[in-house]
C-alpha positions, 0 to 999 in steps of 0.5 A: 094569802095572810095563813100561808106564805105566797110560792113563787111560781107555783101560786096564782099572782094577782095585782092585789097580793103583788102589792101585799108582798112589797108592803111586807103583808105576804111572806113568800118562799119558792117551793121544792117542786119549782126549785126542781123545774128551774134547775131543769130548766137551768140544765136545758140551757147548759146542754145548749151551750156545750153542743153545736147548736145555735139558739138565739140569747145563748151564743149568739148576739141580740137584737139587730146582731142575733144572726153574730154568733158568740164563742162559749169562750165569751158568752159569760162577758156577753151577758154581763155586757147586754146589762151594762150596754141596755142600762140606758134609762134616763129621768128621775128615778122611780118610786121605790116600790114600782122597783120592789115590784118589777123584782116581785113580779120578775121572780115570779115569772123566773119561778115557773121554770122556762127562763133557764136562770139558776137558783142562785140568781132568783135567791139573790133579786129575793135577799134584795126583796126580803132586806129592802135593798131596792136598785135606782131605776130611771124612769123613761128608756123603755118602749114596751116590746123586747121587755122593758129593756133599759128599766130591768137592766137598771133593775139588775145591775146591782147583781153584777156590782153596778149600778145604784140602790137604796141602802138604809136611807140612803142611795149609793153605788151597788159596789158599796153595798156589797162591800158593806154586807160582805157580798160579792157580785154575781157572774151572769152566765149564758142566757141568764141576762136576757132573762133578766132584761126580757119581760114586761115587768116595768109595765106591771109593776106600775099598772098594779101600783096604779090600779090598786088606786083606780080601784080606791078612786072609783069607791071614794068616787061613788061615795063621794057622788052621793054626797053631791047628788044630796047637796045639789037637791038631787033625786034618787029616782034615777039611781033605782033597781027597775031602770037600771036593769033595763041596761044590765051593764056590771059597773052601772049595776054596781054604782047604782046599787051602791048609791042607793044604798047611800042614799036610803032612809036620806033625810036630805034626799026627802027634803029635796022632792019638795024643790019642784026639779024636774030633772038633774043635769047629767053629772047627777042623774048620769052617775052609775053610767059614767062611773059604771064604764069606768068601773068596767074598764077597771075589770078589764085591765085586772083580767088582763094584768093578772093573766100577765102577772102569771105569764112567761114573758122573756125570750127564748122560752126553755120549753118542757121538751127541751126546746128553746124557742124564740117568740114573742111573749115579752111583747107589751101589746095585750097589756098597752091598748087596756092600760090606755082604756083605763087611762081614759076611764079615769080621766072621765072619772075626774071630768065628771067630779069636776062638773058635779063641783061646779054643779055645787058652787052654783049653789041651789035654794039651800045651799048658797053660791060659791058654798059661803053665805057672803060672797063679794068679799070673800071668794068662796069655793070658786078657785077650788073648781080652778084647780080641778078644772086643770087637773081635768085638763091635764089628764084630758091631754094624756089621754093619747092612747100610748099604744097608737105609736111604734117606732122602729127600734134595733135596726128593724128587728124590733120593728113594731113596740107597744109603748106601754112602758109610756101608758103604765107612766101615764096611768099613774100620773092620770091617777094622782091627779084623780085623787086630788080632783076627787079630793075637792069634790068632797071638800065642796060636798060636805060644805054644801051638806053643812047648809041642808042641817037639821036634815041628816044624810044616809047613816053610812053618809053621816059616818063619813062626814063626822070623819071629814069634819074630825079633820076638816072645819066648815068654812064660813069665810075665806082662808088658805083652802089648799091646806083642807085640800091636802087634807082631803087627799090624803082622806081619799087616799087613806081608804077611811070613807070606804071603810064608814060604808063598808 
């Protein structure tokens, strides 16, 4: 996408370039043809509300009151109300590119034309994209299932003067902002509110957010594996083409190929055959199994949020034969049970990094217990497993799949919700913990490695290494190690061990 910019509506959306948009990477635009169908689709609407009929989210109310019927005289204050009485979020407030995000995403969807917004609406949430003029948005309200009702009308207040945004460092009242660019708010006209409030827009924004670092994970956590399969005296037998093509699954296909090639021409691992080991534990031996179901979860949810991400997802849709229909699009369910699946993948993902650091404070005939040479009076590594050891638990305990639960909502008429707004949240928390988990494995990782000299590593390997110890002295007494580990997170994080064995 970097030699074109991105039409909104019109291209394919994937997590990937969604993220590109927000970080300023991609330029987008909104092409002439998908102008047209929102115009279309704009006129639909207006043809509705000057005839006689009824249709849900035009003249009539919501939810629990869509059976009320609203005069025309009054439908422009109900849309402007369903904002204000739906901003109920609650919490901190979220990251400010998850807001980006939900914009992003939301224009995206208005843009393929069966929302029955105007231009001028879609042209106002992309100057607020394009200036980085991002509303504050509460974390908690939604439950996945009319659309993340209380985020996205949090998210749009600031188009009708309310609500708070981000403006040049600083977070103020969207009133003042307009004022300060000499702007006046927008009027919300017939449907156009429950268009904006309709949708699944806070589930995406921070599954794409979480999964484009699951993706960072799962490389940082293959690479950094292989370290620990050479500082454990580890075997490569088990990583080899033969075997695992006995049990053709993609992600283990995919980890083992990598490992193995980590591995080759390893003077560790050669040195290593000679240990007399029969087998290694399972944390070793089990890598492209348990890191391969983890990578096929992560496959999963990108199908599935990339089908999301160019989906119709608010209620009623303006069909192209003039129809309005009243459906379940912006139902978060499809989203829900593959966001908690992958909560769960990378949860294991920590779970075994833990046991491979534990693994590697046992020490072995070269590298010695807790990672020091003289232990009594220094500790070693043994509280860095402590940390670990929580974070593992920590992410064990949000594994409670979020799309077990529903709760009645609306008197009834939303009687089933997703509560995959609850998993999104989740996913990123179980994410950040991975990070920090994997963070430590490395540190204890390339201490053990320290100990296996003169013997060198894969060449790829080595490259990663020398970049730690750039960063990272060896240890060879006790010290304030939760400085290396901010270190070492902000390593996983920065993406450079992948670059070294790309």
């Amino acid at each position: 996408m970097s030699s074109k910019k991105f039409s909104y509506g019109k291209d394919k959306l994937t997590y990937r370039i969604a993220i590109k948009i927000a970080v300023g990477e991609v330029s987008t635009m909104i092409d002439s043809s998908q102008s047209e169908k929102i115009m279309e689709s704009r006129k639909k609407v207006e043809s509705i509300s000057s005839s006689n009929n009824t249709v849900y989210g035009i003249n009539t109310g919501f939810g629990a009151l869509c059976n009320t019927i609203i005069s025309s005289e009054d439908s422009n204050l109900l849309q402007e109300n369903l904002l204000k009485s739906h901003a109920v979020g609650v919490g901190k407030k979220v990251p400010k590119i998850i807001s980006k995000l939900m914009m992003i995403i939301k224009v995206h969807s208005l843009c393929m034309g069966h929302s029955g917004v105007r231009i001028d609406i879609i042209d106002r949430i992309c100057w607020h994209i394009k200036n980085n003029i991002l509303p504050a948005v509460p974390i908690k309200g939604s439950v996945g299932a009319s659309g993340d009702l209380a985020p996205l009308a949090h998210l749009f207040l600031p188009l009708i003067g309310e609500g708070e945004v981000y403006y040049k460092g600083k977070k103020i009242r969207s009133s003042d902002m307009l004022n300060k660019e000499k702007m006046i708010p927008l009027n919300i006209k017939e449907k156009e509110g429950l268009a904006l409030i309709n949708g699944t827009q806070f589930i995406c924004a921070f599954t794409c957010y979480a999964l484009d670092r699951f993706r960072n994970c799962l490389e940082n956590a293959d690479i950094i594996s292989a370290m620990s399969v050479e500082g454990t005296m580890g075997s490569d037998i088990s990583f080899s083409k033969e075997l695992n093509d006995l049990r053709p699954y993609n992600g283990a296909s995919i980890v083992s190929d990598k490992i193995r090639e980590l591995l080759e021409d390893s003077e560790v691992i050669a040195s290593n055959k000679k240990s007399g080991k029969v087998q290694d534990p399972y944390s070793i031996r089990c890598i492209p199994q348990v890191h391969g179901a983890s990578w096929d979860s992560y496959f999963h949810l990108e199908k599935t949020i990339n089908i999301e991400l160019n989906s119709v997802t608010d209620n009623p849709i303006v069909m192209k034969d003039g129809n309005i229909i009243s459906g379940g699009n912006f139902h978060g369910q499809p989203v829900a049970i593959p966001i908690d699946y992958s909560i769960v993948a990378a949860s294991e993902l920590g779970n075994i990094s833990d046991r491979r650091i534990y693994l590697l404070l046992k020490g072995n005939k070269v590298v010695p217990q807790l990672l020091l040479k003289k232990i009594g009076i220094n500790s070693g590594f043994m509280i860095l497993q402590y940390t670990s050891a929580a974070l593992v638990s920590e992410n064990k305990n949000l594994c409670f799949p979020a799309s077990a639960d529903s709760i009645t909502t609306s008197l009834g008429q939303e009687d089933h919700v997703s509560m995959g707004s609850i998993g999104a949240v989740k996913f990123l928390k179980v994410i950040k913990n991975l990070e920090k988990i994997l963070a430590i494995e490395l540190l204890c990782s390339v201490q053990a490695l320290d100990f296996h000299r003169p013997f060198s590593s894969n060449k790829k390997l080595e490259s990663c290494i020398g970049y730690v110890r750039k960063h990272i002295s060896f240890s060879d007494k006790d010290k304030i190690f939760t400085d290396d580990i901010k270190i070492a997170i902000k390593i996983v994080k920065s993406r450079k061990l992948i670059e070294s064995t790309s």
